[in-house]
The first five atom37 places (N, CA, C, CB, O) and aatype in JSON, in Angstrom:
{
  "aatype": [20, 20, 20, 20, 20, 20, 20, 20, 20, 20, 20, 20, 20, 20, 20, 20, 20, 20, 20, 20, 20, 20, 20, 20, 20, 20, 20, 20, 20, 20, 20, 20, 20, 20, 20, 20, 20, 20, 20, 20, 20, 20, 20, 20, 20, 20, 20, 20, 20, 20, 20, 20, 20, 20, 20, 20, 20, 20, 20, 20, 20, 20, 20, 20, 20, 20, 20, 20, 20, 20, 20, 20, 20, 20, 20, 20, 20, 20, 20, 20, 20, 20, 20, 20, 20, 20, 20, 20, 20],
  "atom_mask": [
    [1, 1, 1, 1, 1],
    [1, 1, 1, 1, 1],
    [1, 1, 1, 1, 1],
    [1, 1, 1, 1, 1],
    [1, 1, 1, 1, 1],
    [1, 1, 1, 1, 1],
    [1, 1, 1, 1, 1],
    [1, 1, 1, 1, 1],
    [1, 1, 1, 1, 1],
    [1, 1, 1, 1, 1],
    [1, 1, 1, 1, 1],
    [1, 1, 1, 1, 1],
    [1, 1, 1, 1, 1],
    [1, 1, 1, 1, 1],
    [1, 1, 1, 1, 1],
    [1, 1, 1, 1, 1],
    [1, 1, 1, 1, 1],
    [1, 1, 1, 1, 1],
    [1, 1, 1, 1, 1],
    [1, 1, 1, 1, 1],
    [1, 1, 1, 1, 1],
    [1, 1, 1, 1, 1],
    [1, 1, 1, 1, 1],
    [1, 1, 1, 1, 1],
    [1, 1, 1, 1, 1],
    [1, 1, 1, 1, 1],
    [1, 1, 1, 1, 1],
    [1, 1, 1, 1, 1],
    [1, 1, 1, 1, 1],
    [1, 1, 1, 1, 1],
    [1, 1, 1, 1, 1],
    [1, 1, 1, 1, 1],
    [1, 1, 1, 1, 1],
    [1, 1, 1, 1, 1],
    [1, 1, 1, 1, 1],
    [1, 1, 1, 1, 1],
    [1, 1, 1, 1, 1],
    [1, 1, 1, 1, 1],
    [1, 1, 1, 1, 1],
    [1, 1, 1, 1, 1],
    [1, 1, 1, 1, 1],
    [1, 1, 1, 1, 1],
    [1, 1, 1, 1, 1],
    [1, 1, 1, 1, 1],
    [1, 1, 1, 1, 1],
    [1, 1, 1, 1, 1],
    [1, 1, 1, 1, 1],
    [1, 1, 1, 1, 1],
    [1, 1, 1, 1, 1],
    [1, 1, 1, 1, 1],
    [1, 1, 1, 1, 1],
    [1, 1, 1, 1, 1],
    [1, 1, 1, 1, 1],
    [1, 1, 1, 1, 1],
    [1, 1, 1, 1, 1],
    [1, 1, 1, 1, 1],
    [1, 1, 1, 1, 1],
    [1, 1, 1, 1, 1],
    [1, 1, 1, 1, 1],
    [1, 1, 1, 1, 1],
    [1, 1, 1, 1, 1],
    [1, 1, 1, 1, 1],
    [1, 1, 1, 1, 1],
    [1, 1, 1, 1, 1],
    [1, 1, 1, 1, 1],
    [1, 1, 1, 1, 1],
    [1, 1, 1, 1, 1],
    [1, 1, 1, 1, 1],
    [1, 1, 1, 1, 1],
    [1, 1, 1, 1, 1],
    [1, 1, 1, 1, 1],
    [1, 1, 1, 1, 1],
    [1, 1, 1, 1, 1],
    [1, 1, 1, 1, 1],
    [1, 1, 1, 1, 1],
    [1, 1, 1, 1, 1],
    [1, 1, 1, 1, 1],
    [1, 1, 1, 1, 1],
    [1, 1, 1, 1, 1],
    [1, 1, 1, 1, 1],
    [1, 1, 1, 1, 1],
    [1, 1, 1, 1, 1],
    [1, 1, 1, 1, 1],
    [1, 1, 1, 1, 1],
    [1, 1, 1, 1, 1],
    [1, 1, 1, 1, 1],
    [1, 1, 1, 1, 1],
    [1, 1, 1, 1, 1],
    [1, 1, 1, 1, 1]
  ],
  "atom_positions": [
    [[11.66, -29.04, 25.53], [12.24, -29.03, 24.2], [13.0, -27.72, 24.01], [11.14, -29.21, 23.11], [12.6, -26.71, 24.58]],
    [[14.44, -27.68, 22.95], [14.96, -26.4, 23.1], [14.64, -25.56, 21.87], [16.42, -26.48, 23.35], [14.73, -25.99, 20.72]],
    [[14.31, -24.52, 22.14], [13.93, -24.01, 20.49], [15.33, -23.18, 19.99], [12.3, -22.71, 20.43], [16.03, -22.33, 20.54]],
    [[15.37, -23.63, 19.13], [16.81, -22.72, 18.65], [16.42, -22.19, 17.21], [18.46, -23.82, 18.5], [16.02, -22.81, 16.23]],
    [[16.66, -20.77, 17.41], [16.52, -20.08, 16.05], [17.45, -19.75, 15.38], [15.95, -19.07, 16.04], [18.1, -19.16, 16.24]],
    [[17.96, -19.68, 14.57], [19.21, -19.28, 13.54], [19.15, -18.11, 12.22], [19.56, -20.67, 12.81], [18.63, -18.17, 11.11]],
    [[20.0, -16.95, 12.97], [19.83, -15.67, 12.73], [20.82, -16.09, 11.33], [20.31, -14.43, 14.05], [21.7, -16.94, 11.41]],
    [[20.51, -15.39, 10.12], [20.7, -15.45, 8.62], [20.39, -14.08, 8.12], [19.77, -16.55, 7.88], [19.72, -13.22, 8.69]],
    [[21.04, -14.01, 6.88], [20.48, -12.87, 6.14], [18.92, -12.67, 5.82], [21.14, -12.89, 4.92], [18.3, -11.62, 6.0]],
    [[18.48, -13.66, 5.41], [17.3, -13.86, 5.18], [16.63, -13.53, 6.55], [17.1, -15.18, 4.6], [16.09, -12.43, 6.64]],
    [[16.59, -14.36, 7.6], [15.85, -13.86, 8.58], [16.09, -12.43, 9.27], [15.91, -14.79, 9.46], [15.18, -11.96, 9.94]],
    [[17.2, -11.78, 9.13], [17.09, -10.82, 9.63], [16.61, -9.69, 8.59], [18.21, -10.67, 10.28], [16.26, -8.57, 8.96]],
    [[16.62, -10.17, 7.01], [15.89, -9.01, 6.38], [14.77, -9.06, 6.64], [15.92, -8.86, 5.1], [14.19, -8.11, 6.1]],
    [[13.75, -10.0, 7.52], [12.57, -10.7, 7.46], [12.73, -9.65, 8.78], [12.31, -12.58, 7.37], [12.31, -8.49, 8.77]],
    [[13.3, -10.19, 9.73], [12.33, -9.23, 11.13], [12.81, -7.5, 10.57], [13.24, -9.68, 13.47], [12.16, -6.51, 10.89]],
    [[13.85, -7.47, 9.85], [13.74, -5.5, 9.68], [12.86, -5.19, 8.93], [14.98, -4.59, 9.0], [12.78, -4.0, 8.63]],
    [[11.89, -6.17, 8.37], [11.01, -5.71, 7.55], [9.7, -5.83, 8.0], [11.15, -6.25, 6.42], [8.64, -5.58, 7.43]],
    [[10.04, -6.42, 9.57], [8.5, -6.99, 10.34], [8.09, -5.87, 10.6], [8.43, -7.96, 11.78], [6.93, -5.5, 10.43]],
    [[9.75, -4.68, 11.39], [9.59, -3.98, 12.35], [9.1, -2.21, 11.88], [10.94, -4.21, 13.1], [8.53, -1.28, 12.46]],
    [[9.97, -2.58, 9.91], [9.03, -1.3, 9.85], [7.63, -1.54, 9.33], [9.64, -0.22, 8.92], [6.9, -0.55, 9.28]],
    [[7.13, -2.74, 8.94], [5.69, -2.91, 8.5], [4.92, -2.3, 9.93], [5.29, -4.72, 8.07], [4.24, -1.27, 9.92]],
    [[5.18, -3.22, 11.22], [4.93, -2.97, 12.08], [4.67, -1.43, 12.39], [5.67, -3.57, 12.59], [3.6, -1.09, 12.91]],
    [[5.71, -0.45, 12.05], [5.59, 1.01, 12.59], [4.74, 1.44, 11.71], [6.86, 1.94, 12.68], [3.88, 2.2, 12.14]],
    [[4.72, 1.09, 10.25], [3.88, 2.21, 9.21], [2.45, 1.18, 9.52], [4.58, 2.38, 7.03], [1.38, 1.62, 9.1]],
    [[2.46, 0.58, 9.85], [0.95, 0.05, 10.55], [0.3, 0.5, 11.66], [0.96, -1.21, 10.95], [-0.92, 0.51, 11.51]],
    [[0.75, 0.94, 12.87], [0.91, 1.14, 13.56], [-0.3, 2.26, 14.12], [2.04, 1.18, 13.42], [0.21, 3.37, 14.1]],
    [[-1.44, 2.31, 14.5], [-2.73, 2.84, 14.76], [-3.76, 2.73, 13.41], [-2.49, 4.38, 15.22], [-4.98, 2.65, 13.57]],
    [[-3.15, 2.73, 12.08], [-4.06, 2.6, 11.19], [-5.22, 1.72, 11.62], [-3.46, 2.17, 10.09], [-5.33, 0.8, 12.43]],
    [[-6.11, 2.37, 10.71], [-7.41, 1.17, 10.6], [-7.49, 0.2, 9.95], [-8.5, 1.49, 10.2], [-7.28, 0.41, 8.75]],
    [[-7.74, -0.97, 10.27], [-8.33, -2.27, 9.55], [-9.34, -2.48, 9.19], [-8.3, -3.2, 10.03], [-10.25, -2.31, 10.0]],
    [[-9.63, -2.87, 8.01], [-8.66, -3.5, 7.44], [-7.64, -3.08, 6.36], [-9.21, -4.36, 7.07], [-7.73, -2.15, 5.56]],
    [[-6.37, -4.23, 6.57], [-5.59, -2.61, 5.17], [-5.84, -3.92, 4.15], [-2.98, -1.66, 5.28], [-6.15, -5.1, 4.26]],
    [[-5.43, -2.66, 2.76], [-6.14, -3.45, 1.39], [-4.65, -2.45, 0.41], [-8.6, -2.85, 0.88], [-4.53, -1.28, 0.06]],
    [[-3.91, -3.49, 0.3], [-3.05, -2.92, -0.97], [-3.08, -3.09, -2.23], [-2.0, -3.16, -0.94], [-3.2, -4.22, -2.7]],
    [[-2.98, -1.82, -3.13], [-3.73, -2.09, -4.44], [-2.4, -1.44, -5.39], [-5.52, -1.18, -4.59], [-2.05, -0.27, -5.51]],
    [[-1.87, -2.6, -5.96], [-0.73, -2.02, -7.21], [-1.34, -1.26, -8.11], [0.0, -3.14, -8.15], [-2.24, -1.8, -8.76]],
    [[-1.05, -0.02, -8.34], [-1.39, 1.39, -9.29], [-0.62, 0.95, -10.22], [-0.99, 3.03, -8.8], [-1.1, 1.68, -11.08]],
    [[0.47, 0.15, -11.0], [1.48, -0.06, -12.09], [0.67, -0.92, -13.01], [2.92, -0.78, -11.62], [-0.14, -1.79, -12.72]],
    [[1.11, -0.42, -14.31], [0.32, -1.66, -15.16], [1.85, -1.72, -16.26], [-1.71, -1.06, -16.17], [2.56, -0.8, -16.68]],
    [[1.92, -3.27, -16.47], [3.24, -3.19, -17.61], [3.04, -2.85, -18.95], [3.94, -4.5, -17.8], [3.7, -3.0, -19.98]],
    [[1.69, -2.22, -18.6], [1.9, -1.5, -20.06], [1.11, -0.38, -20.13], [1.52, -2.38, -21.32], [0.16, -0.29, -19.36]],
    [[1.35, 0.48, -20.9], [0.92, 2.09, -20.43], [-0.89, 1.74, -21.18], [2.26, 3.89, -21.54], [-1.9, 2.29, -20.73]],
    [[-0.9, 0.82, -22.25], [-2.21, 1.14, -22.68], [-3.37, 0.3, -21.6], [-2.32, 0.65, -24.36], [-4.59, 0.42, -21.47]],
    [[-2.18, -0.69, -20.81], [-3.99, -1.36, -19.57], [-3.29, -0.14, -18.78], [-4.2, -3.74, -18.29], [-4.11, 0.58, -19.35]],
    [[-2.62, 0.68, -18.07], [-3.15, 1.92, -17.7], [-4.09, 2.39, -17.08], [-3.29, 2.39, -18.36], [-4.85, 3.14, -17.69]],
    [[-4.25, 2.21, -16.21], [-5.91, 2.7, -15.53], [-5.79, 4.45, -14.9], [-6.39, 1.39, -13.76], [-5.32, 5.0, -13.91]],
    [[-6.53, 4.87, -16.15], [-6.5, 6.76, -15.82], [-6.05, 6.89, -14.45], [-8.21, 7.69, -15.86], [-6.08, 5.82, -13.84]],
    [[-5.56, 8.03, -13.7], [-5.83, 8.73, -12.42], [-7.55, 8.98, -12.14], [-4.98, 10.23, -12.5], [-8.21, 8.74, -11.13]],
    [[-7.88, 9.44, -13.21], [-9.6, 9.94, -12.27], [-10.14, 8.57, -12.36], [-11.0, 11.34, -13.21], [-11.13, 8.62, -11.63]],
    [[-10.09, 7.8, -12.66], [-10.45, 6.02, -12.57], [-10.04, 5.46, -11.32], [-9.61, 5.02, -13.75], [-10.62, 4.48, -10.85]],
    [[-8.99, 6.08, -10.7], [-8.41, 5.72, -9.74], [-8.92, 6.06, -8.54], [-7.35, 6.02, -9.85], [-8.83, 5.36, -7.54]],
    [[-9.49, 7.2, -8.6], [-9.72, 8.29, -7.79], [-11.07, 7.88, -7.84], [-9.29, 9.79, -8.21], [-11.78, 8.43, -7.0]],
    [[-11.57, 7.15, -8.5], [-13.62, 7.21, -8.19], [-13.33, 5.6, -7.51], [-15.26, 7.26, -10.29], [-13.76, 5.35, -6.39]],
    [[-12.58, 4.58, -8.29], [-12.41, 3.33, -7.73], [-12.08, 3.28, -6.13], [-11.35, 2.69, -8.5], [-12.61, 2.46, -5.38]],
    [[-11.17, 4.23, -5.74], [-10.39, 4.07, -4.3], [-11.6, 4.9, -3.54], [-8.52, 4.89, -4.17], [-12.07, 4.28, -2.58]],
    [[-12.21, 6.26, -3.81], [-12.84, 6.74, -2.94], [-14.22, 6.02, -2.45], [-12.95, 7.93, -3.36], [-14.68, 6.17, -1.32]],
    [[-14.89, 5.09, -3.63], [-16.21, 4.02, -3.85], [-15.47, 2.65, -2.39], [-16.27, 3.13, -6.26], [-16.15, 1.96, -1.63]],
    [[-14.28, 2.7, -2.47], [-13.38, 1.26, -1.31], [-13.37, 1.76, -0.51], [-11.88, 0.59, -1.34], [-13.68, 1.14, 0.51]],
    [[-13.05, 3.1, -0.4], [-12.37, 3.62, 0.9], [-14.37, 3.98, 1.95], [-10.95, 5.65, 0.32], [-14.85, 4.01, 3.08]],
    [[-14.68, 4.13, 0.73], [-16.41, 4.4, 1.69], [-16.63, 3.03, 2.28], [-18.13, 4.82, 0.52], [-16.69, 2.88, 3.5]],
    [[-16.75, 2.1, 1.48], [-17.46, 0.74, 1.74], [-16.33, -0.13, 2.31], [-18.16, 0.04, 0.32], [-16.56, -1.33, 2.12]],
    [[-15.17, 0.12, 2.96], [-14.33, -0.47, 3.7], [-13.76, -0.14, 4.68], [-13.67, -0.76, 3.23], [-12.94, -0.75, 5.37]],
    [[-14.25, 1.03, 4.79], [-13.86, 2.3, 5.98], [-12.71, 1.58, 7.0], [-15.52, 2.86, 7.13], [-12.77, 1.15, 8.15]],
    [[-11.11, 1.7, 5.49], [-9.95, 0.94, 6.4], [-8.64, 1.52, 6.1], [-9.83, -0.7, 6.11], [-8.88, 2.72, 6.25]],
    [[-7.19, 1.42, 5.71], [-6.7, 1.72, 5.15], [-6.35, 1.04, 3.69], [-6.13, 1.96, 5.89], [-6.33, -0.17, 3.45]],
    [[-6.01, 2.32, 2.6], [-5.71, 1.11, 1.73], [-3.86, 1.53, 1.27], [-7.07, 1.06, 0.09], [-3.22, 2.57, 1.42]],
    [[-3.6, 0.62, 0.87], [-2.1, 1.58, 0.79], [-2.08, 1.09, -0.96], [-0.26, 0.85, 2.13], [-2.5, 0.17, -1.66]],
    [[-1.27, 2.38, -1.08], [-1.43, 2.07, -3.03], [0.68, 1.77, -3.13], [-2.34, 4.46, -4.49], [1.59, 2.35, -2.53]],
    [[0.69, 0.78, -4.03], [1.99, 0.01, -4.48], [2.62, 0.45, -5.94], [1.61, -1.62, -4.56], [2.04, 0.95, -6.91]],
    [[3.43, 0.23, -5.84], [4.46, 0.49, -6.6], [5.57, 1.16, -7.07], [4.23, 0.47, -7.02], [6.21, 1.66, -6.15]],
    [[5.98, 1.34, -8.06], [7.54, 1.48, -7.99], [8.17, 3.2, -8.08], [8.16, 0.53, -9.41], [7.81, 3.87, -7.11]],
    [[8.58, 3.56, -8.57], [9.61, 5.0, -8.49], [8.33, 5.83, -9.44], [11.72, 4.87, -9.5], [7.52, 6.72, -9.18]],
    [[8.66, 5.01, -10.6], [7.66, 5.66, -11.33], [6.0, 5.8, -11.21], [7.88, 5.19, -12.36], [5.38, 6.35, -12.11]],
    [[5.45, 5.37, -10.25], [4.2, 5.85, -9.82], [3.74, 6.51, -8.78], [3.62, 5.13, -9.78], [2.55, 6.64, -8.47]],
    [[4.89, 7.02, -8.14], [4.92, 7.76, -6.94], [4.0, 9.01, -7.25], [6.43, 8.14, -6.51], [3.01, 9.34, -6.61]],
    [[4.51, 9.61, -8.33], [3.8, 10.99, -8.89], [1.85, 10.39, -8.59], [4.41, 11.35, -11.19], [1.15, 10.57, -7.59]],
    [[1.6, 9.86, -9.56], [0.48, 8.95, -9.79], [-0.06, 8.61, -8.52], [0.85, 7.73, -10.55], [-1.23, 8.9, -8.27]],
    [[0.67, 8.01, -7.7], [-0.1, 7.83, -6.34], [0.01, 9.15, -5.69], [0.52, 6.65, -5.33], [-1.08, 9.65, -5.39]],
    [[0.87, 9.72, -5.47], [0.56, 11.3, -5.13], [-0.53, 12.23, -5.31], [1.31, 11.93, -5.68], [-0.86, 13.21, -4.64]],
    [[-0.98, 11.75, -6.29], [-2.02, 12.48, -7.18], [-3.33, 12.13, -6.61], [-1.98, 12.05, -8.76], [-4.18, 12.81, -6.03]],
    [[-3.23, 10.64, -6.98], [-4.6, 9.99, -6.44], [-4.72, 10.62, -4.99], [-4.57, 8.17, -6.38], [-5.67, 11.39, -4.84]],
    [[-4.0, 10.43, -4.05], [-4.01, 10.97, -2.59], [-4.34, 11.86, -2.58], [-3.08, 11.08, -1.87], [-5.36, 11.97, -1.9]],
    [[-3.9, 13.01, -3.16], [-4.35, 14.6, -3.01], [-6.21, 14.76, -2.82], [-3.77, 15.52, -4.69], [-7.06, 15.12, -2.0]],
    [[-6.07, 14.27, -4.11], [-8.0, 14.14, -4.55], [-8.72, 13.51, -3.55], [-8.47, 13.1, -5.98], [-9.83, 13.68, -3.03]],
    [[-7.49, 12.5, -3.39], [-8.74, 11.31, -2.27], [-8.72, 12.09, -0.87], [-7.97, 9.17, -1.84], [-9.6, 11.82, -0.05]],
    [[-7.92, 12.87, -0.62], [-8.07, 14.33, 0.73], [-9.17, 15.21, 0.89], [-7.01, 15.53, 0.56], [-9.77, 15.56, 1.9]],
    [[-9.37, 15.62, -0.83], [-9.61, 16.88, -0.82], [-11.3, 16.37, -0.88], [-8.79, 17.9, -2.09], [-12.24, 16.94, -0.34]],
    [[-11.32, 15.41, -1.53], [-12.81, 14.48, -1.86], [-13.76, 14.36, -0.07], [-12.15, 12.29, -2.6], [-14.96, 14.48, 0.22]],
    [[-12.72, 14.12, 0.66], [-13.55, 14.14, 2.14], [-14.18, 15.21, 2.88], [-12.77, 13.77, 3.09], [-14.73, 14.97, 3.95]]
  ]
}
């Protein structure tokens, strides 16, 4: 049987996106666990030190990676959480 694949925009945003998942994966530990830090509204909001007892309580009892999500504006916020979750080990 012949297999024929047909290269598209779509599929090729699909494998450039295999290849860097692939690299930023790439020796981490499993299991990974991604957790959106954004809330659409500032009052569900979940503090930083909320963040920081929630992720370090996962990161014990899952001993994996977790990667934290979202957009421009939570970079600071995940920055933050990271620092602590360093300095906490």
């Amino acid at each position: 049987m012949l297999n024929i694949n047909i290269i598209n925009k779509t599929t090729t945003l699909e494998f450039g996106l295999y290849l860097k998942s692939k690299k930023l994966l790439n020796g981490k530990k499993r299991p990974f666990i991604g957790i959106a830090i954004s809330a659409g509204n500032k009052l569900k909001a979940i503090p930083v030190e909320k963040w920081i007892e929630i992720l370090d309580n996962l990161q014990k009892e899952i001993n994996g990676t977790i990667f934290l999500l979202g957009n421009q504006k939570d970079f600071k916020i995940a920055q933050t959480i990271t620092e602590y979750l360093i300095l906490l080990k």
